[in-house]
C-alpha positions, 0 to 999 in steps of 0.5 A: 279610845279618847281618854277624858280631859281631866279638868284644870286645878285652881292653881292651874286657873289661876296660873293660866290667867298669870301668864295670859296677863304676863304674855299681854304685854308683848303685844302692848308693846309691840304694837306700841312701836309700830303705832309710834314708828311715824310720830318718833320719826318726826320727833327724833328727826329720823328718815325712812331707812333710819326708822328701819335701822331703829327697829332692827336696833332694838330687836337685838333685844330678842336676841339678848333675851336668849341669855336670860331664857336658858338660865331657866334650866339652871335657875327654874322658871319661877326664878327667871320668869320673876326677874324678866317681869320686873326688868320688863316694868323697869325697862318700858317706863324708862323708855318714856324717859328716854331724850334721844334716839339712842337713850331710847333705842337701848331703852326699848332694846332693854324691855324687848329683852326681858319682854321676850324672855317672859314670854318664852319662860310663860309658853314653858311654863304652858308647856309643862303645866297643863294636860296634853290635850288641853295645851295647844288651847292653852298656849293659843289663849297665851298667845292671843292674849298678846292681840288683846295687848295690841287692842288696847294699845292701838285704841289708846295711842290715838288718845295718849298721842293727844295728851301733854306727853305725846308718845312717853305716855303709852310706855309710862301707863302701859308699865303701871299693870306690871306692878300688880303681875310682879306682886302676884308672882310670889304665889307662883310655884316652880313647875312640877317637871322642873321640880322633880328633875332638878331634884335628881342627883344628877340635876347639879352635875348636868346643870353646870356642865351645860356650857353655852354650845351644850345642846349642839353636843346632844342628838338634839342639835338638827331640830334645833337648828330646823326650828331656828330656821323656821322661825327666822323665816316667820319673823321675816314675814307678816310681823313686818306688815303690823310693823310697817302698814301704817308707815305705808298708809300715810305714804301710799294710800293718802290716810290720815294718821286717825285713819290708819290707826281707826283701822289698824285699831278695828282690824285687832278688834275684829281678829282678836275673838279668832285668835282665842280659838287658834290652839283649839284648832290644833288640838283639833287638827293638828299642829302640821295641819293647823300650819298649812292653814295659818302660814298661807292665809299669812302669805295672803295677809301680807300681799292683801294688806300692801296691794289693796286701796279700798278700805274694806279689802285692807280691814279684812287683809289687816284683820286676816294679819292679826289672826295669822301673827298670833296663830304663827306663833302659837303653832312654833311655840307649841313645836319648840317646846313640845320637841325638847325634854326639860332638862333641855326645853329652856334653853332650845327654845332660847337657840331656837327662838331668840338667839338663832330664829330672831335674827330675821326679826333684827335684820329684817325691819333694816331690808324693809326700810331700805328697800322701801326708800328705794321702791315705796312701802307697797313692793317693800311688804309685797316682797316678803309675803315669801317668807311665810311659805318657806317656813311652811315648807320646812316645817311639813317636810321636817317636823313630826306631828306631836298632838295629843302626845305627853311631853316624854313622848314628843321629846323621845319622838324628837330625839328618834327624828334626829338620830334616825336623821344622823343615821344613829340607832 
């Protein structure tokens, strides 16, 4: 028998809506770049290799990010999650100030760290804050909310590029909003399952004995490093069409900038409403389930989106990318920290995500730009259409599924599957 949902707390409310502001962000600033990549090009007198190169630089960031984010095990996630928050607002508006390519390459490299980091320390927060039958829903919203970042970007850089400070005007107003986020995280609370474990007595021996390779000592370390893989895979894959698609429009496909903008803009207006309903679907289906459907309809998104010509055939591939891309990461976001106990849930997912698992968001975009001044933009994106069926089929041969489960009963799951994997008892 079901047991019943019990409803959210008004600090659960309005929490939910902290961290959906927080995580809106990422898909700001993510969509700011791929929507800028052609105009920084021309303005910092840039090839199409060389624009590969920038954005591999600055995804380093993702990677840094892993510092920040383990400490959240140490420290608590308030602490952490207010620190990126600032670093975030602070980073993006120097960005606009940035004179050069490397003034704004370590700029943008900057705010991706923090960024990331807040977004991971929101999807913990997420985890250990909400009832289990209600936290795919809630991760998927978070995430989704990063779609309705990439709306208001996409709508407003047609508009912004129009104005007396070009491109430096979508990272100057896109910081102003994180003022009021920095304000209000003074009435967030450290979550209660970091709370009651930091207060044991043992909290302050374990916290400091963690040394940075801790977890590889833990029978935790293989699920790490399935999830690493998986997610490098992810990022190599339909991330780089959202990426890539308009440097492909303009070359390929004969558009005009307001074109390919009109329908990058349309395709995340349409998607986005489809996003909000991903982690319902995994409550509903399942995680393992749920991901056979997002990673192939991603593969189908990827090739769609480089091969068509007509209009209508690429809105509905780009539309088909903006479900896929949100819907990938909700399923690894609820994996990661869902597989881990608290006492180690920060800093599996800072190995899994961000130090390990980026390292295909880093190289990738570089493989794309160089293979795509070898062959063209279109055999560049049709290429790495692969990438999200591996991921896929790591994670059906090698993730347990965890719906509905309490996070003690996912981590002792998690821990089985390990130490049954080693052959421990």
């Amino acid at each position: 028998m079901n047991r019943p949902v019990p409803p959210l707390t008004g600090y659960q409310k309005r929490l939910f809506v902290l961290l959906s502001v927080a995580t809106f962000f990422e898909g700001y600033d993510f969509m700011a770049l791929a929507q800028l990549l052609p105009n920084l090009r021309v303005e910092l007198g840039l090839g199409r290799g060389q624009g590969g190169w920038l954005v591999s630089v600055i995804n380093i960031g993702t990677m840094l990010a892993y510092f920040l984010v383990r400490l959240a095990d140490r420290w608590g996630r308030k602490r952490v999650l207010g620190i990126t928050i600032i670093g975030y607002t602070v980073s993006s508006f120097c960005s606009g100030l940035a004179q050069g390519v490397v003034s704004f390459a370590l700029c943008q490299l900057l705010a991706r760290m923090f960024l990331i980091a807040e977004w991971a320390v929101a999807i913990v927060y997420a985890a250990e804050e909400f009832p289990a039958q209600r936290r795919g829903m809630v991760i998927g919203v978070i995430q989704a909310s990063a779609s309705l970042g990439a709306i208001v970007c996409s709508a407003l850089v047609p508009l912004l590029l129009r104005t007396s400070l070009g491109w430096r005007s979508v990272y100057f107003l896109g910081s102003l909003p994180l003022l009021l986020v920095a304000l209000l995280r003074r009435r967030l609370r450290e979550t209660e399952r970091f709370a009651s474990w930091s207060s044991d007595s043992i909290f302050k021996k374990v916290s400091l004995e963690q040394s940075f390779l801790h977890i590889f000592r833990t029978p935790y370390r293989n699920r790490v490093l399935i999830l690493a893989l998986i997610w490098t895979m992810s990022y190599c894959g339909i991330g780089n069409v959202i990426t890539f698609w308009k440097e492909l429009a303009l070359s390929a496909r004969g558009m005009t900038d307001a074109q390919a903008g009109a329908l990058i803009s349309s395709a995340a207006v349409l998607g986005m409403p489809l996003t909000y309903f991903v982690g319902k679907i995994l409550d509903r289906v399942g995680r393992r389930k749920g991901a056979v459907i997002i990673f192939i309809g991603a593969a189908l998104a990827t090739v769609g989106s480089a091969s068509f010509a007509q209009h209508g055939f690429i809105l509905a591939s780009l539309v088909l990318c903006v479900i896929t891309v949100t819907g990938s990461q909700v399923v690894l976001n609820a994996f990661t920290a869902e597989l881990f106990p608290t006492e180690l849930r920060s800093s599996a997912f800072a190995w899994s995500n961000n130090l390990l698992g980026r390292i295909g968001m880093v190289a990738s975009p570089a493989l794309v730009g160089m293979l795509a001044e070898r062959s063209g933009y279109v055999v560049a994106l049709q290429a790495i259409a692969v990438f999200p069926l591996l991921a896929l089929l790591f994670i059906v041969a090698m993730l347990p599924e965890t719906r509905g489960r309490e996070l003690e009963d996912t981590a002792k799951l998690a821990k089985g599957r390990v130490s049954a994997s080693e052959g421990k008892p």
